[in-house]
PATI-367894 format. One record per residue: z, x, y of N, C-alpha, C, O in turn; residue number from 1; residue in three letters. Coordinates in pm, whole numbers. Each point is the difference from the previous one (the first is absolute). Layout:
N
Z, X, Y, Z, X, Y, Z, X, Y, Z, X, Y, NUM, ala
...
//
This chain:
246
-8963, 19391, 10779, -34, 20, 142, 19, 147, 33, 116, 36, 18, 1, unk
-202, 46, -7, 5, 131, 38, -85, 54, 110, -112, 42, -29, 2, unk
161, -38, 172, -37, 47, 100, 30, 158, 46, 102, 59, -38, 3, unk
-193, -3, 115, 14, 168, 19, 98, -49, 113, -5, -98, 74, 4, unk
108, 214, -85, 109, -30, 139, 53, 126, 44, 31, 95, -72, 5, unk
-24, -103, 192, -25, 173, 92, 122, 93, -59, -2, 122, 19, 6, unk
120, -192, -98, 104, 94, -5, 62, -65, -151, -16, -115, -40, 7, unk
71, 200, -11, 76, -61, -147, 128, -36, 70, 32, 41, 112, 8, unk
59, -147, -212, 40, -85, 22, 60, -54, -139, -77, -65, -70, 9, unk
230, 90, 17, 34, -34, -105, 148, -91, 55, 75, 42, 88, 10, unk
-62, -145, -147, 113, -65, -17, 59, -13, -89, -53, -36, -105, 11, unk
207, 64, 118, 122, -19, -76, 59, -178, 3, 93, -16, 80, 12, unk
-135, -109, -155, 71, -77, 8, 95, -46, -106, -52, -50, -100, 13, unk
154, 57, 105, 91, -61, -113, -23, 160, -148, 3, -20, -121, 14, unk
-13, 98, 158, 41, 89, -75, -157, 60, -35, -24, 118, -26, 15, unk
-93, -249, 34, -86, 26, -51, -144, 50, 126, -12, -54, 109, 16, unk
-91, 179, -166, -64, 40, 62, -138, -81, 3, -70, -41, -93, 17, unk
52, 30, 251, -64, -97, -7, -151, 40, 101, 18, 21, 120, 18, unk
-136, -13, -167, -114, 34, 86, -44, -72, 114, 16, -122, 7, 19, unk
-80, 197, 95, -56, -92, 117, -94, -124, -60, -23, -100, 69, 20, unk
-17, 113, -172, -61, -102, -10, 60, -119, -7, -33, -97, 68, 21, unk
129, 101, -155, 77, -80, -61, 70, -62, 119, -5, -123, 3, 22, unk
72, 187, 101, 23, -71, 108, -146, -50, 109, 35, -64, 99, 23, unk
-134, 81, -107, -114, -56, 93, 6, -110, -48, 4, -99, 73, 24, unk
-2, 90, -211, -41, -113, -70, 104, -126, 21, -32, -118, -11, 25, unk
143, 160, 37, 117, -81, 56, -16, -46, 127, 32, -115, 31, 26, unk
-68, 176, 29, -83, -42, 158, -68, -96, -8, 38, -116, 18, 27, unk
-168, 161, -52, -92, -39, -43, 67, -210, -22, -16, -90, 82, 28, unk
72, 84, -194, 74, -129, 1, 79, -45, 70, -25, -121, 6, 29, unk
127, 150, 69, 22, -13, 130, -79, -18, 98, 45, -97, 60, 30, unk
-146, 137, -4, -83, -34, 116, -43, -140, -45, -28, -70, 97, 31, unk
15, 9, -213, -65, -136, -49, 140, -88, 24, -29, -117, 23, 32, unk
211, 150, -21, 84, -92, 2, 24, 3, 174, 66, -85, 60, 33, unk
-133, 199, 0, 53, 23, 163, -65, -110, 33, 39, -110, 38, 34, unk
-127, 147, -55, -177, -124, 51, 42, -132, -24, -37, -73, 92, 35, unk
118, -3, -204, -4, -70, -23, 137, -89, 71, 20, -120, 18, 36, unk
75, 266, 19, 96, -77, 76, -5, -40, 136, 82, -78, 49, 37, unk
-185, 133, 16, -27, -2, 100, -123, -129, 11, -44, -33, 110, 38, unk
4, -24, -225, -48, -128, 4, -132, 76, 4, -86, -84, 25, 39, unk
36, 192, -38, -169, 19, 22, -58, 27, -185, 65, -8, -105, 40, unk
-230, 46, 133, -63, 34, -104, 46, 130, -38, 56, 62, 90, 41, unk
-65, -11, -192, 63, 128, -119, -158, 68, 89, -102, -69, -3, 42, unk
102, 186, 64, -110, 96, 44, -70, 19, -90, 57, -13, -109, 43, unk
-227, 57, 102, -96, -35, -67, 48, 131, -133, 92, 81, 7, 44, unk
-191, -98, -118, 4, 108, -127, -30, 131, 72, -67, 11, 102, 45, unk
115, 67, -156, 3, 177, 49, 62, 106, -20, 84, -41, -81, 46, unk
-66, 130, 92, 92, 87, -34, 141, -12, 144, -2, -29, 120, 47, unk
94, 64, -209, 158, 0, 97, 4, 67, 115, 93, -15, 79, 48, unk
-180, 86, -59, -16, 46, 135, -14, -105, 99, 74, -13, 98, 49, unk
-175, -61, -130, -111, -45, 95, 49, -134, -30, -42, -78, 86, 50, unk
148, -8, -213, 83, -105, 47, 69, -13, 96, 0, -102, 69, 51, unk
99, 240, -42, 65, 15, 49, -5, -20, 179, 82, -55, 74, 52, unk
-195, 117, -45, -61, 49, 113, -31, -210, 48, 17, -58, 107, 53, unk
-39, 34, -168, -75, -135, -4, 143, -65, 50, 4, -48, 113, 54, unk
87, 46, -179, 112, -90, 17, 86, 69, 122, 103, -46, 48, 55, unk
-159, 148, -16, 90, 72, 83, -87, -92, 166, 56, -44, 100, 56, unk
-182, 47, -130, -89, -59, 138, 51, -132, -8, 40, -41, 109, 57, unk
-27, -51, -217, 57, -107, -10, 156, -36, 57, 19, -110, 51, 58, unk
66, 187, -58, 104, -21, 54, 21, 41, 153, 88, -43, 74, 59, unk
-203, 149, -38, 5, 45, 148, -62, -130, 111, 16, -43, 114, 60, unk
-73, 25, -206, -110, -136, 46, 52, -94, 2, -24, -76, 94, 61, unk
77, 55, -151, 112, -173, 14, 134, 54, 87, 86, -69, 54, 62, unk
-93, 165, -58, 138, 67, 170, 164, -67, -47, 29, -118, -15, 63, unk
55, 231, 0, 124, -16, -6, 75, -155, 29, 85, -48, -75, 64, unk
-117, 8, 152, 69, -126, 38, -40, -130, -107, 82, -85, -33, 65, unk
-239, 87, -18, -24, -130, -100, 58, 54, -122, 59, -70, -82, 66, unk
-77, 201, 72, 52, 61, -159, 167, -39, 19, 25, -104, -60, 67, unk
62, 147, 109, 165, -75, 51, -28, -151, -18, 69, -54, -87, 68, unk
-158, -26, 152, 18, -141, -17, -5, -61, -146, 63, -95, -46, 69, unk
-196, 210, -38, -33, -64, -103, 133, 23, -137, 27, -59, -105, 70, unk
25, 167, 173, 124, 69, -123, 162, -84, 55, 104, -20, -64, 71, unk
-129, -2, 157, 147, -69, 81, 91, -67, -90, 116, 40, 4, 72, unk
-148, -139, -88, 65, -60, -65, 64, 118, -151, 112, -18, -46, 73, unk
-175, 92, 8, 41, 133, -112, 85, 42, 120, 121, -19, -9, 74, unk
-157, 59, 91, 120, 81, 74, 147, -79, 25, 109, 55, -4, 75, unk
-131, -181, 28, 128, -37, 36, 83, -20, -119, 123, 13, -6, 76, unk
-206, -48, -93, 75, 51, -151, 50, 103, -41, 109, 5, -56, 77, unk
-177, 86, 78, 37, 125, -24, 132, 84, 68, 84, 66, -61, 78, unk
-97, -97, 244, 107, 10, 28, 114, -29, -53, 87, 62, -61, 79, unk
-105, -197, 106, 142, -49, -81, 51, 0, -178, 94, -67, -42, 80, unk
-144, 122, -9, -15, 79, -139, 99, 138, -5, 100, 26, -67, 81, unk
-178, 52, 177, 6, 154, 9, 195, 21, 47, 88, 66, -56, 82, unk
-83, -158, 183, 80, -39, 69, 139, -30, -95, 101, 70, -3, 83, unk
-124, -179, -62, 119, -30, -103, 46, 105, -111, 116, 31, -26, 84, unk
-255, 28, -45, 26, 107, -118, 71, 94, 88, 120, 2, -27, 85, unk
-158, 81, 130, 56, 70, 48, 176, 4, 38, 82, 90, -18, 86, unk
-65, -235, 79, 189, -38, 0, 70, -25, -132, 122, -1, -12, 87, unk
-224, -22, -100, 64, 20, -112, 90, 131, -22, 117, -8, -39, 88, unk
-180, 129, 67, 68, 153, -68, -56, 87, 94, -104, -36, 54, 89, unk
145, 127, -29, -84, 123, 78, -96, 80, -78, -99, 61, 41, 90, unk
163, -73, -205, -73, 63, -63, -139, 5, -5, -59, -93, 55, 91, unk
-7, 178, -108, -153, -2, 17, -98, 49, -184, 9, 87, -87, 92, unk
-112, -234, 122, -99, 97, -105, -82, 98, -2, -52, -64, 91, 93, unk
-3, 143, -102, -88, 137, 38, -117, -21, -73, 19, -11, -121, 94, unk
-133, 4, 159, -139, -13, -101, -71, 168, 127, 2, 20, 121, 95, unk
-53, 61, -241, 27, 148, 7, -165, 13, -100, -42, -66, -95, 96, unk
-12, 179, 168, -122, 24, -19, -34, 131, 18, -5, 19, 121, 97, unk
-29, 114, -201, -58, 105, 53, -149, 42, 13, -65, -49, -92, 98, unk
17, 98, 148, -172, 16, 26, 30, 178, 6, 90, 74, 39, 99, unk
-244, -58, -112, 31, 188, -9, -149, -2, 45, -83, -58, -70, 100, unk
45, 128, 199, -78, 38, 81, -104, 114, -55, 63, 74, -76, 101, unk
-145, -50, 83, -123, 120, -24, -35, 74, 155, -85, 90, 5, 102, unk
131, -119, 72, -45, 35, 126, 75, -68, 94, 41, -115, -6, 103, unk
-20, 239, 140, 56, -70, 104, 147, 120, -18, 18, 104, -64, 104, unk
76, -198, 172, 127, 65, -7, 115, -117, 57, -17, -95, 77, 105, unk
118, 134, -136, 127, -119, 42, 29, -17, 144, 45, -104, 49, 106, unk
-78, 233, 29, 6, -41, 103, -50, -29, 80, 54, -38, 104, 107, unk
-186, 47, -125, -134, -42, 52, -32, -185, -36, -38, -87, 78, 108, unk
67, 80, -207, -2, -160, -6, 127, -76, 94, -40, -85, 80, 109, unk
157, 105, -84, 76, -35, 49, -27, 18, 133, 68, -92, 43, 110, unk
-123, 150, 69, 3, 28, 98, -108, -164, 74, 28, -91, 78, 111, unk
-174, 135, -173, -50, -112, -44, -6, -178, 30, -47, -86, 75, 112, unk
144, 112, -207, 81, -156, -26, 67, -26, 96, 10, -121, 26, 113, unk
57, 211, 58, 161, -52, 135, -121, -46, 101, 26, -91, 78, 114, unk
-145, 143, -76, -67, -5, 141, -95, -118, -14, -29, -69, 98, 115, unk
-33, 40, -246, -24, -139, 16, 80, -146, -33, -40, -117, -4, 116, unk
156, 173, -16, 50, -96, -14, 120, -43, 142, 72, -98, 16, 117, unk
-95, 235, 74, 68, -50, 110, -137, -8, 135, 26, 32, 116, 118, unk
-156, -75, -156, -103, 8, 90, -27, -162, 58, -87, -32, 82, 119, unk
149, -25, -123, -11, -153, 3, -141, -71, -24, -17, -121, 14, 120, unk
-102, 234, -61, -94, -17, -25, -8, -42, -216, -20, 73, -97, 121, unk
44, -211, 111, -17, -66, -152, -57, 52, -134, 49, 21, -111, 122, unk
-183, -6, 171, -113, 4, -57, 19, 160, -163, -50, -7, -112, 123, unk
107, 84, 150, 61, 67, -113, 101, -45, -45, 39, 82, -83, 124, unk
34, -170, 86, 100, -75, -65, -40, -111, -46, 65, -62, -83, 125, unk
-198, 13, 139, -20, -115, -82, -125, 34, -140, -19, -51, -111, 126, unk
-36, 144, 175, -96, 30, -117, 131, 49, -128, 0, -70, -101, 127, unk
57, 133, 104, 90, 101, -122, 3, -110, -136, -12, 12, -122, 128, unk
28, -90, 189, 31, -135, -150, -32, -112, 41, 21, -29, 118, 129, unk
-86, -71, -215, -58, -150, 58, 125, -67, 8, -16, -114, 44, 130, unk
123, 138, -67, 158, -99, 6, 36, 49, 177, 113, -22, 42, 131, unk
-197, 73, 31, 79, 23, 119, -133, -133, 45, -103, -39, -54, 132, unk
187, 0, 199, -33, -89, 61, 5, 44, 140, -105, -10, 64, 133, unk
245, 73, 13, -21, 0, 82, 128, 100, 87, 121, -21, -6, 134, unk
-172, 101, 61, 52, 174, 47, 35, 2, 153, -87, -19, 85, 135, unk
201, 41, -57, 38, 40, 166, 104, 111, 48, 88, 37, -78, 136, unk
-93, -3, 160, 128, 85, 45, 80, -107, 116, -35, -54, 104, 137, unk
111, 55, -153, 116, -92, 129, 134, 87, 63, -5, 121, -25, 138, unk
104, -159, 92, 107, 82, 33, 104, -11, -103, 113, 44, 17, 139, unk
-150, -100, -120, 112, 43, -118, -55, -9, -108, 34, -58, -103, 140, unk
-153, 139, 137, -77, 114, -128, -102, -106, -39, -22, -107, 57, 141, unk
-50, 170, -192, -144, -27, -37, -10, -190, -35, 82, -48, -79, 142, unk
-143, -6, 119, 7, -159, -65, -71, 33, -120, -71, 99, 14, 143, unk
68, -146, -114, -93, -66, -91, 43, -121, -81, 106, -49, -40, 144, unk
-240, 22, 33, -62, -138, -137, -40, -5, -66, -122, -21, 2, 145, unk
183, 36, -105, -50, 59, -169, 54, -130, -117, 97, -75, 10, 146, unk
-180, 84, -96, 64, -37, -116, 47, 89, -86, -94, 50, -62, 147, unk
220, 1, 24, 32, 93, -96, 8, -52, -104, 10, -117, -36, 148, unk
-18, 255, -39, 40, -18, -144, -92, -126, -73, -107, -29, 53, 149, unk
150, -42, -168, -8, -132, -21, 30, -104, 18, 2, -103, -68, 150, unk
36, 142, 217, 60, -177, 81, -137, -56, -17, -110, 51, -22, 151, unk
161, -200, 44, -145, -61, 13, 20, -102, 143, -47, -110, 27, 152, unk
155, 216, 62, -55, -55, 146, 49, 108, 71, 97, 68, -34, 153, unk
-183, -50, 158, -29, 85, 112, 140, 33, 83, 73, -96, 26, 154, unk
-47, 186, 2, 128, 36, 76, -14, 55, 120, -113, 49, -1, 155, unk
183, -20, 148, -33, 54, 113, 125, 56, -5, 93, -62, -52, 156, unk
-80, 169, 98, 137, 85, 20, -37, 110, 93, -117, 26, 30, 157, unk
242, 53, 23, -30, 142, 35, 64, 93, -58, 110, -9, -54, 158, unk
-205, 140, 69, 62, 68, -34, 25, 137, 109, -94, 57, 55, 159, unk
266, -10, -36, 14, 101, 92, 50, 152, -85, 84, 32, -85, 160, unk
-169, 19, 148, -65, 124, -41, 145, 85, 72, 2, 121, -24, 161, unk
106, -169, 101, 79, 69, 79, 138, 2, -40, 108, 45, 36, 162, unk
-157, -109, -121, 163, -79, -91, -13, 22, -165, -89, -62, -59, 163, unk
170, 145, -8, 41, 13, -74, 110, -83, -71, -6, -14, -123, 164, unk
88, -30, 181, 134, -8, -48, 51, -89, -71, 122, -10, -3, 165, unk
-210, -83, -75, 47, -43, -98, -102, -22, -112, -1, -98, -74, 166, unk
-87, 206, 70, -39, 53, -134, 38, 19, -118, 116, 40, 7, 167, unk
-139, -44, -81, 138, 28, -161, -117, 135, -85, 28, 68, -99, 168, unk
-129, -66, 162, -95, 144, -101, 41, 86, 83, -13, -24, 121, 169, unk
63, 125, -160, 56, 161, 3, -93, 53, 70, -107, -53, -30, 170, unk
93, 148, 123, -130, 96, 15, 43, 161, -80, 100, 71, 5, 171, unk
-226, -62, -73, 54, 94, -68, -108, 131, 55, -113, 14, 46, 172, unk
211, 51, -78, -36, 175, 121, -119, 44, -82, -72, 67, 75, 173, unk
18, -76, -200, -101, 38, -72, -155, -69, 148, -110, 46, 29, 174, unk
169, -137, 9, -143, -44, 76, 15, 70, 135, 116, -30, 27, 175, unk
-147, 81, 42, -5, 49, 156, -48, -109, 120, 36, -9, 118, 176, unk
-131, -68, -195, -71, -149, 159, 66, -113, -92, 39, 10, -116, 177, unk
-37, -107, 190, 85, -134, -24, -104, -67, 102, -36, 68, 96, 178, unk
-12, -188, -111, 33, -161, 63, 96, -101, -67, -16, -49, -111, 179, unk
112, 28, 190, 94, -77, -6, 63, -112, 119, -18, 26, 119, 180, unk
69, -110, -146, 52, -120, 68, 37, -110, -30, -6, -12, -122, 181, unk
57, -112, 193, 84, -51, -64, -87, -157, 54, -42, -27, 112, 182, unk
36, -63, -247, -104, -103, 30, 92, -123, 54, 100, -31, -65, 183, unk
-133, -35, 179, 104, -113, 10, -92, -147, 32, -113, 16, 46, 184, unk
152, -125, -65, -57, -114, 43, 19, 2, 150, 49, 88, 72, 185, unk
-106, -223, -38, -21, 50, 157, 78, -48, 69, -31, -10, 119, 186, unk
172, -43, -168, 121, -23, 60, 97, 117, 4, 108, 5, 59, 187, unk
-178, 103, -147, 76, 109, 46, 70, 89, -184, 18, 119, -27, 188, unk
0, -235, -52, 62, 58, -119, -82, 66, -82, -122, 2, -8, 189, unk
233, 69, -71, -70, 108, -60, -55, -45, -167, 66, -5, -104, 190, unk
-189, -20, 124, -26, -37, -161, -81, 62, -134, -58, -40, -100, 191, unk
99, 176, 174, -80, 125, -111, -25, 98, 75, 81, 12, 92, 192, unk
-193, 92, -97, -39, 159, 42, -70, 86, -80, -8, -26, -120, 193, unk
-39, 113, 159, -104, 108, -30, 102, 91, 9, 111, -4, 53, 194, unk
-166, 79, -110, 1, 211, -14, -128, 47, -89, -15, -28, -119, 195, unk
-30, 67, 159, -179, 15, -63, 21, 187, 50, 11, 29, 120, 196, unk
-8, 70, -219, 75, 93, -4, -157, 129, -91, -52, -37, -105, 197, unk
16, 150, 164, -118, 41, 18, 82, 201, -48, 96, 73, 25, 198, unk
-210, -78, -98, 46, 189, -22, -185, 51, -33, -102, -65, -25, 199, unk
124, 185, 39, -109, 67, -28, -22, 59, -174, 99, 48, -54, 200, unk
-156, -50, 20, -52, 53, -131, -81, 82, 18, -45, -4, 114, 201, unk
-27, 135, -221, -60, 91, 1, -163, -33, 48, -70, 87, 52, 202, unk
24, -229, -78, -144, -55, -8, 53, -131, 108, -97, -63, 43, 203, unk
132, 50, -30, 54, -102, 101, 92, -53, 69, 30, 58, 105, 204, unk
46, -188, -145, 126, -29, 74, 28, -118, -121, -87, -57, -66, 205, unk
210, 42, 59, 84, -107, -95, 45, -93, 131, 24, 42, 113, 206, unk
-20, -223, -175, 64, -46, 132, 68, -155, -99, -55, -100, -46, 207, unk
182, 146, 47, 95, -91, -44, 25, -92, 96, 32, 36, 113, 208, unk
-47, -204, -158, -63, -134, 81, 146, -69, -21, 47, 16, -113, 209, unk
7, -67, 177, 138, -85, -29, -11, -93, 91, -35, 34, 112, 210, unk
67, -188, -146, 42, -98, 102, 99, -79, -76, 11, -12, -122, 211, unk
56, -37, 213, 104, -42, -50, 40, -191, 22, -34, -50, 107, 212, unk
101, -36, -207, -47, -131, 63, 177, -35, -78, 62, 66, -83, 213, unk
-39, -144, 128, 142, -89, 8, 44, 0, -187, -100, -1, -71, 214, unk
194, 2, 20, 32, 53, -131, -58, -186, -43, -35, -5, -118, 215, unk
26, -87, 168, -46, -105, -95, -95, -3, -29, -19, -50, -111, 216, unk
-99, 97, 190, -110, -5, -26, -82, 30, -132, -55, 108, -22, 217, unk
54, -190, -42, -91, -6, -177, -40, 126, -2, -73, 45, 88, 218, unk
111, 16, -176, -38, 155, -47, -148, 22, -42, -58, 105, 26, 219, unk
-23, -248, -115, -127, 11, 37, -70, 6, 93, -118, 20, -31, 220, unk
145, -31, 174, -59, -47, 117, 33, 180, 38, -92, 76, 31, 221, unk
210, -38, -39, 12, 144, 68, -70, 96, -116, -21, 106, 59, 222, unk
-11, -97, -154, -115, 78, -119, -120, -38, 42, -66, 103, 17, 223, unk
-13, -225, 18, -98, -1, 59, -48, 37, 143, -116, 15, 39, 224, unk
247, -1, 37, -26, 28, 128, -83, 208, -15, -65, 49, 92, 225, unk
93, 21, -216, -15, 103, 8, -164, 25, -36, -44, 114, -9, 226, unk
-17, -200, -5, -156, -6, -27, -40, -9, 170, -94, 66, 43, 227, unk
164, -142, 35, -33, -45, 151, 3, 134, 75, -84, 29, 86, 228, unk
200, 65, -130, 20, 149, 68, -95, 81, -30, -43, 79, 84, 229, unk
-13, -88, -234, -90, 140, -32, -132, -79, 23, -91, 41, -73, 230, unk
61, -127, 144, -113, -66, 27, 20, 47, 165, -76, 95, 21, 231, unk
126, -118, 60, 35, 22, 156, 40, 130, -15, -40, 48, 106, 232, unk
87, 36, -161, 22, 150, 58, -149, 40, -80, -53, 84, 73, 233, unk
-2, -100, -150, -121, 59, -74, -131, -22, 109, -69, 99, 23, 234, unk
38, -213, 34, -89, -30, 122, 42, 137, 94, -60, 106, 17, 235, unk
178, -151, 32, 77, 74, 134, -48, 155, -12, -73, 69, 70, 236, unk
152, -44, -197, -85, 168, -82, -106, 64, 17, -34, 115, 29, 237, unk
-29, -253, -64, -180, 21, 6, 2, 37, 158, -68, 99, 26, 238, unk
123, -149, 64, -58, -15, 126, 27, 92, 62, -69, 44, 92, 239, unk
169, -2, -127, 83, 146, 97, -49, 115, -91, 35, 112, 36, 240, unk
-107, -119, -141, -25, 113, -38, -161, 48, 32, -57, 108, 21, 241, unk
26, -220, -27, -178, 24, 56, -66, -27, 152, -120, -7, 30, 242, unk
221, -4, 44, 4, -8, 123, -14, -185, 36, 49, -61, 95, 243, unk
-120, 16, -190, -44, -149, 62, 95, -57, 121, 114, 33, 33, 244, unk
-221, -146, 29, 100, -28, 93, 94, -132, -25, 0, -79, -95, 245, unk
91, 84, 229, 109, -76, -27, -74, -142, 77, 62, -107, 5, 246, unk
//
């Protein structure tokens, strides 16, 4: 699968270097398990662009509230999943991802990313990856509905962008922009977090991806969650670097 794409785009997963293609193509299969959780048809043959775009009208079109009804039952699993691993330990697993940019700047993407992801406008949060479902701003920070990683059910959580404080990834002074915050279920506890951590390079910008999920959580499920990051910051990339809209 080799598509022309406005900006280069290399991923670091698990030690190994990994091409945009190689992650489209991960998409690419994903948009066929999104579709399918959501009970509809897999979007017609095409290139990953234009799946994408397809499943993205598909989920706008069926409107936040049937997409929640149709995932409801993964969510209440999931909660109460997230919920328990979490009172197990404070400790945390880290599934960690770097992307090395050809264009653009760390602080220009980051500036970016804070503004659509605090615009309460979805629609760039739901295109980034077919595992998102469903995007809000509330008074205790961003909602989302995602399937991470290799769960094989849907989760709703928030995440606050204002709260740090029980993170366990370091911020390290080599990066200058950060998104960070602290993810909680919607009773309030804390069951993981971001630090997604951004520097400039000579040709572009480096942007070290971290989320963090409850120390029980199957170590396969947090290694796969890092295909889900360089798939959603690689879209996001695309978008803030070529102006497209949100």
């Amino acid at each position: 699968m080799s598509e022309s794409r406005a900006v280069g785009i290399v991923a670091d997963i698990g030690g190994r270097r990994v091409e945009r293609d190689e992650v489209l193509a991960w998409e690419d299969r994903r948009i066929d398990a999104a579709a399918k959780k959501l009970g509809l048809p897999a979007p017609g043959r095409g290139s990953v662009d234009e799946r994408r775009e397809e499943l993205l009208r598909t989920k706008l079109d069926l409107g936040a509230a049937e997409v929640r009804a149709r995932l409801a039952r993964d969510v209440r699993w999931a909660d109460r999943i997230a919920r328990t691993q979490a009172r197990m330990s404070p400790r945390r697993r880290t599934s960690v991802v770097d992307l090395r940019v050809s264009a653009g700047t760390a602080a220009q993407f980051a500036a970016w990313f804070e503004a659509a992801a605090g615009s309460g406008d979805p629609v760039a949060m739901l295109r980034a990856c077919p595992d998102h479902f469903d995007f809000g701003v509330g008074e205790r920070g961003q909602e989302v509905l995602e399937t991470t990683g290799g769960s094989p059910l849907a989760s709703d959580f928030l995440v606050d962008y204002d709260d740090v404080s029980s993170l366990v990834t370091v911020a390290d002074s080599a990066f200058p922009h950060q998104v960070a915050g602290v993810a909680r279920s919607h009773n309030g506890s804390p069951i993981g977090g971001v630090r997604h951590q951004f520097r400039d390079t000579p040709n572009g910008f480096h942007a070290r991806l971290a989320v963090e999920f409850p120390l029980p959580t199957l170590p396969t499920m947090v290694a796969a969650h890092r295909w889900h990051l360089a798939c959603e910051f690689s879209n996001w990339i695309e978008a803030a670097t070529t102006g497209a809209a949100q």
